[in-house]
N, C-alpha and C positions, 0 to 999 in steps of 0.2 A: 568220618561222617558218612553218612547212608548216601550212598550216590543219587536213591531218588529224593532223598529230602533235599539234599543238596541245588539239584535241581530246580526241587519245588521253592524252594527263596529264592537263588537266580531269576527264574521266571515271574515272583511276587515283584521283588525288589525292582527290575527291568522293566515292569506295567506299571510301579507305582514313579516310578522317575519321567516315562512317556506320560503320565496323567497329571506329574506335577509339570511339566514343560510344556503342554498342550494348556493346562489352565493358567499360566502366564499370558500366556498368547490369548488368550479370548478378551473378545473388546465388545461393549456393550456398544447402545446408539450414544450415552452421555460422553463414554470416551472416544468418540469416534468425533464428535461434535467439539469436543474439548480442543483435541491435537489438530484436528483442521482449521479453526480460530486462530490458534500460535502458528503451526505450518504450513496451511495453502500457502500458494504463490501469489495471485490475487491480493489474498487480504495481508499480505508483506507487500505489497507496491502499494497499496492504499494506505499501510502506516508512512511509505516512505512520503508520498501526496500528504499527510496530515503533519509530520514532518517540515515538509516545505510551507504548508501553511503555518503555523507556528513560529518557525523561523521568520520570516514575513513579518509576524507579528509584534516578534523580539525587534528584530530591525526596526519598525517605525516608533517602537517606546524609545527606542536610544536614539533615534533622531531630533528628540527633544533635546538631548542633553550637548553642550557645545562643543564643536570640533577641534582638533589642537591638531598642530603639525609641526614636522621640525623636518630639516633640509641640512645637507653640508655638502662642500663642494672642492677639489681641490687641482689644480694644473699648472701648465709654464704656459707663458708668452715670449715668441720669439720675434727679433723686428719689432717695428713701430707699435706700440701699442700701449692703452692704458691704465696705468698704474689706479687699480683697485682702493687704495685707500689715500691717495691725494687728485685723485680723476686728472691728473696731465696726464702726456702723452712721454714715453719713455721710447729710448733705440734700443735698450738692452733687454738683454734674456731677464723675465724673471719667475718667479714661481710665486702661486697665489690662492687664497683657500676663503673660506666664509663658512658660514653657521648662520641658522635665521630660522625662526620657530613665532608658528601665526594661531590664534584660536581665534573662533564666530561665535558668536550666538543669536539667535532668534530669538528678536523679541517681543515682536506680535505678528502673526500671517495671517489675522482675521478666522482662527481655528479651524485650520487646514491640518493640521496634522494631529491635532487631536480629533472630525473626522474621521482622517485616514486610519489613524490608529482603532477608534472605534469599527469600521470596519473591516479590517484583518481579522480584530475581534471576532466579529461575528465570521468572518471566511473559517478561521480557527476550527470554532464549533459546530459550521455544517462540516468541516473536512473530518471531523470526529464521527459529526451524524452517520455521515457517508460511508465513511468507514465500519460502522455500525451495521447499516446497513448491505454492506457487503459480505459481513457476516454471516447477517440471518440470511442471507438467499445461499450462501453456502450450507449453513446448518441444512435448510431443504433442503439441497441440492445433497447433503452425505444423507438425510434420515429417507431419499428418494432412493439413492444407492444401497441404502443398508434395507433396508424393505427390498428391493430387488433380489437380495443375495441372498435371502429368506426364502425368496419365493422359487428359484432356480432350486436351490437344495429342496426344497420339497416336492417343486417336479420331478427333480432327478431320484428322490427318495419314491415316489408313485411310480415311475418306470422302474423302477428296480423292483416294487412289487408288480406290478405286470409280467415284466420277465418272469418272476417268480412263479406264478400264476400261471403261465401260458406255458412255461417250463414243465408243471406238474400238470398237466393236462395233457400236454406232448407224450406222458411218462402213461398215461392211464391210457390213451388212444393209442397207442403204441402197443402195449398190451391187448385192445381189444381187437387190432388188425392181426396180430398172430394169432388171437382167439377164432380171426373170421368172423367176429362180431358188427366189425366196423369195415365200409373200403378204406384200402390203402391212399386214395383221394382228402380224406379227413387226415391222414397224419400228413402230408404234405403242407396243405393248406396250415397245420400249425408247425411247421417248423416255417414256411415262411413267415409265419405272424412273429414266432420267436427273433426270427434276424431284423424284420421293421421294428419291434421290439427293442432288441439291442444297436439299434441303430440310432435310436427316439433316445435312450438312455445316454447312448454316448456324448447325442448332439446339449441334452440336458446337462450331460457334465461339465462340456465346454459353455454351455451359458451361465452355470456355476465361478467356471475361473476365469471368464469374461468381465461379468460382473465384483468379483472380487478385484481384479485392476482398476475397476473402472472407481473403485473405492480407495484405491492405494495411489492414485491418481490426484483423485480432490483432497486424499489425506496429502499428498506428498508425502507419501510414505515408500522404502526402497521397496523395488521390486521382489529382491530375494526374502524379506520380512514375512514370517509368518502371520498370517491374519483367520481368527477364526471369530465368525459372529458369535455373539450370546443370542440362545434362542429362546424370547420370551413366550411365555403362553399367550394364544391368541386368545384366547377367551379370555383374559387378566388384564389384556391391554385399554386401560382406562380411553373411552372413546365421547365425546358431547354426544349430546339428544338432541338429533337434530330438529326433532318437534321443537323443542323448547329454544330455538335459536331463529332468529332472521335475517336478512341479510343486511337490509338499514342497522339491524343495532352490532352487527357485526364490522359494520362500516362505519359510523360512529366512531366506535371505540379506535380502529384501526387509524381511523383521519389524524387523531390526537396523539397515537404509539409508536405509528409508525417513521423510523428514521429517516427516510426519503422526503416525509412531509417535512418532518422537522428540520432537518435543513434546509428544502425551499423557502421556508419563510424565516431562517437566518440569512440566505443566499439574497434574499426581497430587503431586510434592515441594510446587510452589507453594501447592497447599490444603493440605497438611500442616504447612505450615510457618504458613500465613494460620488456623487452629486453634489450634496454639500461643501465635500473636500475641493472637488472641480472649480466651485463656483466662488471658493473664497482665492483663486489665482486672480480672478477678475479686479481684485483690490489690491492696493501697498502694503508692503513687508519693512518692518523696521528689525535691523538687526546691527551690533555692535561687533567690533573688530579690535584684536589687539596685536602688534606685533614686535618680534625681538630680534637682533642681528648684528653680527660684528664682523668683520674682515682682517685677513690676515695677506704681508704683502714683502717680499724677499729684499725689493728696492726702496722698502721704508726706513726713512733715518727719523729720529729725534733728538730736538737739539738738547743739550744738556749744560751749556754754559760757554763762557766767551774766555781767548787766547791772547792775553797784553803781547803785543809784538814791538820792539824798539828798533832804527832803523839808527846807527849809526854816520856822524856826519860821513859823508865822500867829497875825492875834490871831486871840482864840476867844471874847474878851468883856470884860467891865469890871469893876474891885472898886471901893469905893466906902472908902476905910479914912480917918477920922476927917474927913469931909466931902470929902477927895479921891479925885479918882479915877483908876485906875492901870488902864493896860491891860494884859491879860492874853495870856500869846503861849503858841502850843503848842510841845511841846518838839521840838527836830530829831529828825528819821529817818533811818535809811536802810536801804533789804534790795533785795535780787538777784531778775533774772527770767530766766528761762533764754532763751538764745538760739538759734533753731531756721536751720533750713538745707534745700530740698529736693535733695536728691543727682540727682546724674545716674547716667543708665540703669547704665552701668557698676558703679559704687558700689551702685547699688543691687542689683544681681543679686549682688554679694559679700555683701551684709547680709542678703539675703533666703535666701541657700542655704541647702537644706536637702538630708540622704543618709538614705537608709536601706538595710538589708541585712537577710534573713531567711531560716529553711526555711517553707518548706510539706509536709505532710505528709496526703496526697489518701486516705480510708477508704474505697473505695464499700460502704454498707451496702446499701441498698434502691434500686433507682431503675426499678420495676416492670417486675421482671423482662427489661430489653428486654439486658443481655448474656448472660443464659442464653441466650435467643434469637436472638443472632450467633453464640453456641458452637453450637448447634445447626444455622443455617444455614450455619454453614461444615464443619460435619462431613458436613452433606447434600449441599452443595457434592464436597466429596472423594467419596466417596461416588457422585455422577454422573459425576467424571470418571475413578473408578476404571470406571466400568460404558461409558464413551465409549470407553475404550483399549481393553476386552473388545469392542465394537462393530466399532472403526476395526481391530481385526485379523480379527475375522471378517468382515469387508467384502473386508480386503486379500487374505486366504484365497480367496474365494466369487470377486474378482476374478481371481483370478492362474488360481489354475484353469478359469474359464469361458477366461481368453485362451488356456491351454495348448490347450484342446481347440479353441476357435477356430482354433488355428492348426493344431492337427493336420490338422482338418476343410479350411482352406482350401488346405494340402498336396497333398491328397486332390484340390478341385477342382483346382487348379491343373493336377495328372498328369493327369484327366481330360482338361481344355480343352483339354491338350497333344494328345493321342491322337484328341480330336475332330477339331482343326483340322487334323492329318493326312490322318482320314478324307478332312474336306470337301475338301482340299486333292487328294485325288486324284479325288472325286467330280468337284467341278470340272472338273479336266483333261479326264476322257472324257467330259463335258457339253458341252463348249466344241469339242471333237473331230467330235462327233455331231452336234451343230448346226450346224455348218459344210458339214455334208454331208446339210444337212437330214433326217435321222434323225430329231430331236427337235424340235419344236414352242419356240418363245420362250419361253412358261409354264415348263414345266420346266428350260430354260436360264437364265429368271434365277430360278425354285426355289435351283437349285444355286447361282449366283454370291450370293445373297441370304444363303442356309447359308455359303456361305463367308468373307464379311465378318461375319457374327455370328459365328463362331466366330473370327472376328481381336478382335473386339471384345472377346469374352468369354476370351477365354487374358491379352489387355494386362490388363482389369479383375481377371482371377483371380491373375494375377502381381502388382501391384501391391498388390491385397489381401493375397496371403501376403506381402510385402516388410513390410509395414505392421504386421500379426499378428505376426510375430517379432521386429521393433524394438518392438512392447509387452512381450513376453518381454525384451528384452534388456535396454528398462528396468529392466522389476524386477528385474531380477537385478545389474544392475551401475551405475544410473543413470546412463546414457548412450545417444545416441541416433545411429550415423554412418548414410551412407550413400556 
């Protein structure tokens, strides 16, 4: 094969595998918004928090349902002590065991725990709210970052034409000092412009990969992770009128959307309901009991039937009856001794069973005062989170309107910057015109070229900032964030 064609695929093939591997890597704001939802750390501790509420909530459902327990138990006795299943008192060693299994239920507590259950409920669904909410201020918080790293790269992309600029002017003035055209004072003056130049570009690089962490950060994404933004067109970037919008009906809508609210006023039902729960302690509990148990015991005998015993006659002595003597015998016997037997385990847990079954019926009379004192704190309770909801909406009010005017305000620069970077824009030209024909002195030629890269700087940062300003509008008004 032709060594240069050869070549020339190498080099196709090698640009088109770096353009397919770079465009892997590009992440718009939708998937930057996406991965931060699943991966902050943040909103991973607020599922674990909705998590625990949940659980909570699971728990008080099955506190309706009745308890059941079972026990066993087994040991020696040594010395005096007593025997488990005939309750005397025994000297000998023995070994001893039981088993005993109790269930409850509840059967009326004046609906306390239906209540309580009602309120975990609603805890459930603001921990959801909340959660939600943790969300969308992260969403801002990456479409804030991802607007930044836009903005950094296009600084740095404007210092780079600067340099550029200031570079080929260096190149022409350079020229016109060996002509004698120009003093040697003018090429000076732009090679330092060229080094604050590449100084200005350098420091723009690093607020490019500043910014970039500051993104792989709220992503929780690894550090060594390529990240390259998708750059939308700015002029394409769908933005509201801000004529046609105000800040009441912006608020409005926000009052009703927004997750913050919406859980306060689950947070307000939940202590309402956690009150209620409180105040049915104040009354009696009727609840049923049943229980089962048997004992097992090493020094237990049972009798099993009785032992005819016969006592044959004995003598018992001598009579002596008219010089003789006759022996005397006692008379036969006989009587029963009971016959005993120790049962095995089995057996014996049939003979030892015992049931029982019962109400209870719970009065609280006095128990120093400490339930008046949860009715109380839970009514205070309510009571702060009615006054949080009043709070979290004048907050959301005093927000919404500070952003409307914000962004009226950065409207406003933005038409400016525009109008500016015109002016400079023409400034420039007859600078650059004049200086060439040495008219004008270096100093005031990069005066001008200086006004004119700040006002490139300052229209990108003024644009981006209104971009920014009315994606907060556009939250609150419809929670969502494009670009």
């Amino acid at each position: 094969m032709n060594p240069l064609r050869y070549r020339a695929i190498l080099i196709v093939a090698l640009t088109l595998t770096g353009y397919c591997s770079r465009a892997q890597d590009v992440w718009s704001l939708q998937r930057c918004i996406e991965y931060a939802r699943s991966h902050n750390i943040q909103i991973k501790q607020q599922i674990l928090q909705k998590n625990l509420a949940e659980l909570q909530l699971r728990q008080s459902r099955l506190s309706q349902f009745p308890t059941f327990n079972a026990g066993a138990d087994y040991g020696y006795n040594f010395g005096r002590s007593i025997d488990p299943t005939s309750n005397q008192f025994v000297g000998s060693q023995l070994s001893f065991g039981g088993l005993n299994e109790n269930a409850n239920i509840t059967l009326f507590s004046w609906f306390q725990k239906r209540n309580t259950i009602a309120a975990d409920k609603y805890s459930s669904k603001a921990a959801e709210e909340i959660m939600e909410n943790m969300r969308n201020n992260i969403s801002l918080n990456v479409a804030n970052a991802y607007l930044q790293i836009l903005l950094t790269e296009e600084q740095q992309e404007v210092s780079g034409q600067q340099i550029a600029l200031t570079r080929h002017q260096l190149d022409n003035t350079t020229k016109q000092v060996e002509a004698g055209a120009l003093p040697e004072s003018n090429e000076a003056d732009l090679q330092a412009q060229l080094a604050r130049d590449s100084a200005t570009y350098i420091t723009n690089k690093n607020n490019v990969t500043f910014a970039i962490l500051q993104m792989k950060a709220l992503l929780n994404l690894d550090f060594n992770t390529a990240f390259i933004p998708e750059k939308p067109d700015l002029a394409k970037i769908p933005v509201l009128d801000i004529a046609m919008l105000t800040p009441e009906e912006i608020y409005q809508s926000a009052a009703e959307r927004q997750p913050q609210i919406l859980s306060d006023s689950l947070q307000i039902l939940a202590a309402e309901k956690q009150v209620a729960a409180t105040k049915a302690t104040l009354y009696p509990s009727l609840s049923v009991g049943a229980g089962l148990g048997t004992n097992y015991s090493s020094n237990y005998r049972r009798p099993i039937g009785e032992t005819n015993i016969t006592v044959p006659p004995t003598p018992i002595g001598t009579v002596d009856v008219n010089g003789a003597n006759y022996t005397v015998n006692s008379l036969p016997q006989q009587y029963t001794s009971p016959k005993y037997e120790q049962p095995k385990l089995n057996t014996q847990a049939s003979d030892n069973l015992r049931e029982n079954v019962g109400l209870s019926l719970n009065i609280p009379l006095f128990n120093g005062l400490q339930t008046r004192a949860q009715i109380e704190r839970s009514k205070i309770n309510l009571e702060n989170q009615k006054l949080t909801h009043e709070q979290d909406l004048l907050t959301l009010k005093q927000d919404i309107y500070q952003a409307y005017a914000n962004a009226k305000a950065s409207l406003e620069n933005y038409v400016a910057s525009q109008k500016t970077l015109k002016s400079s824009q023409t400034a420039f030209y007859y600078a650059e015109q004049r200086y060439n024909v040495g008219l004008i002195n270096s100093l005031d030629y990069l005066t001008s070229q200086n006004n004119l890269f700040q006002a490139q700087n300052d229209l990108i940062a003024k644009h981006y900032d209104y971009i920014f300003k009315m994606k907060i509008l556009e939250f609150y008004k419809n929670l969502n964030i494009t670009l």
